[in-house]
VEXSEVO-344625 format. One record per residue (C-alpha): x, y, z. Coordinates in nm, 2 decimals, decimal comma, padded with zeros to 4 digits. Example, Ala and Ser with C-alpha at 12.3 -4.5 7.8 and 13.67 -1.06 7.14 Angstrom:
// residues 2
(site (01,23; -00,45; 00,78));
(site (01,37; -00,11; 00,71));
END
This chain:
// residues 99
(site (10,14; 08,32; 09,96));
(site (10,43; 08,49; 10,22));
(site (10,25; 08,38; 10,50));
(site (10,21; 08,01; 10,42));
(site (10,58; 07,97; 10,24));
(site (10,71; 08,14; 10,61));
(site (10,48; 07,90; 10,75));
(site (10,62; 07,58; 10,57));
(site (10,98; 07,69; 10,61));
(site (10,92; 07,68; 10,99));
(site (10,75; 07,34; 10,97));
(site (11,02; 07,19; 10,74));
(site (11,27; 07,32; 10,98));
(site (11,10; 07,20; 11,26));
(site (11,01; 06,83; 11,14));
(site (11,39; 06,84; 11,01));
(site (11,64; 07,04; 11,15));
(site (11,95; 06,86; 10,99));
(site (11,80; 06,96; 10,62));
(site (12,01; 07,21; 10,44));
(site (11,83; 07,50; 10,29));
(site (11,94; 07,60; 09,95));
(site (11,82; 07,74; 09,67));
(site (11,82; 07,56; 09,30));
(site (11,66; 07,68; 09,00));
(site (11,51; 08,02; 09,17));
(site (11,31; 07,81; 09,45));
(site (11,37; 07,74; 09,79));
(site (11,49; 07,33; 09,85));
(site (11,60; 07,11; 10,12));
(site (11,88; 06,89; 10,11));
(site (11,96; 06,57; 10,31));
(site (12,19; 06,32; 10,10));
(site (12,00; 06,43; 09,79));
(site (11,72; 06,70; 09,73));
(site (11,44; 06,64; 09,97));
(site (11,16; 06,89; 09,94));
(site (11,12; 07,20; 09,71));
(site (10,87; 07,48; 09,75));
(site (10,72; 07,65; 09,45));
(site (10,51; 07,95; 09,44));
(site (10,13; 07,98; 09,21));
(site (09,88; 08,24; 09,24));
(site (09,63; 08,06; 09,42));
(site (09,85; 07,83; 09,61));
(site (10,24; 07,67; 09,68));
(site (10,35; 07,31; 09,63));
(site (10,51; 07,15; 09,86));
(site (10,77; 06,93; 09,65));
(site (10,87; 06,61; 09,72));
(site (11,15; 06,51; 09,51));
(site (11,12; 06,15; 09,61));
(site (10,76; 06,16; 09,58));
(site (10,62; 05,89; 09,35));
(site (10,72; 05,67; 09,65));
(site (10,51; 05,83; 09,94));
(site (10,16; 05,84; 09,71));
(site (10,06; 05,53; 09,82));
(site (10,09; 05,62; 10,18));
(site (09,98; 06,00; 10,15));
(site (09,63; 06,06; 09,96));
(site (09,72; 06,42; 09,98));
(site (10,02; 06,37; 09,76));
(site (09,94; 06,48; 09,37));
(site (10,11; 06,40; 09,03));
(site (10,26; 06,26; 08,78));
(site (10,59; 06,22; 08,78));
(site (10,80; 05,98; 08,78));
(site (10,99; 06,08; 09,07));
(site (10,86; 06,45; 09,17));
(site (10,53; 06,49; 09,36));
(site (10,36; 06,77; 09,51));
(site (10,12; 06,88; 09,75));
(site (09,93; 07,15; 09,70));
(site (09,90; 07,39; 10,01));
(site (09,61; 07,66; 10,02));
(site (09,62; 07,74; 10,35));
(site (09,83; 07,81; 10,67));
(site (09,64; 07,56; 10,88));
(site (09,73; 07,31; 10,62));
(site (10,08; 07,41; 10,65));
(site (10,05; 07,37; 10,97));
(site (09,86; 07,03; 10,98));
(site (10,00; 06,70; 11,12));
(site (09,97; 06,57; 10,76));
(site (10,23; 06,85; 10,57));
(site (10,47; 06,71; 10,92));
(site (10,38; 06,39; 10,86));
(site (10,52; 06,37; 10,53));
(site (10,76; 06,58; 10,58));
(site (10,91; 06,32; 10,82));
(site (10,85; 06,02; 10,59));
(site (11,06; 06,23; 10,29));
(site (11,33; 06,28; 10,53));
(site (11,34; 05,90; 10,61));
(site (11,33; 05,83; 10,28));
(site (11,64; 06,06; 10,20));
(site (11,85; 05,85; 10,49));
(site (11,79; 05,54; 10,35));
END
């Protein structure tokens, strides 16, 4: 799971330099005006977390959960960290976060 969390860092910092890395309850996060995205580790996969995320389901298929705020997606592989989609979104939580 290294590979793909150094894989999304680089794409998080890519698709939003002016995020603020920190780290909150023992997981990496990014931080616009509020907390933007969150990465949490699993055996078999990470989330990608969107802590605005109940408002970007209806535009992102990929986007899973139940929340009412936090949402996830779950990434599997590098070339899905990679993909246009994970930037994509990425993007559209940062816009999100300056509104």
């Amino acid at each position: 799971m290294g590979s793909i969390a150094r894989e999304l860092r680089k794409a998080i910092r890519s698709a939003a330099p002016e995020l603020e890395e920190c780290v909150k309850w023992n997981a990496p996060n990014w931080r616009g005006r509020a907390l933007v995205l969150c990465l949490m580790v699993y055996p078999d996969h990470l989330n990608l977390g969107l802590w605005r995320g109940a408002e970007l389901a209806s535009s992102f298929p990929m986007v899973e959960g139940t929340g009412k705020s936090l949402r996830h997606v779950k990434v599997k592989s590098l070339a899905q960290a990679r993909s246009v989609g994970i930037r994509a979104l990425v993007l559209a939580a940062v816009e999100l976060d300056r509104r």
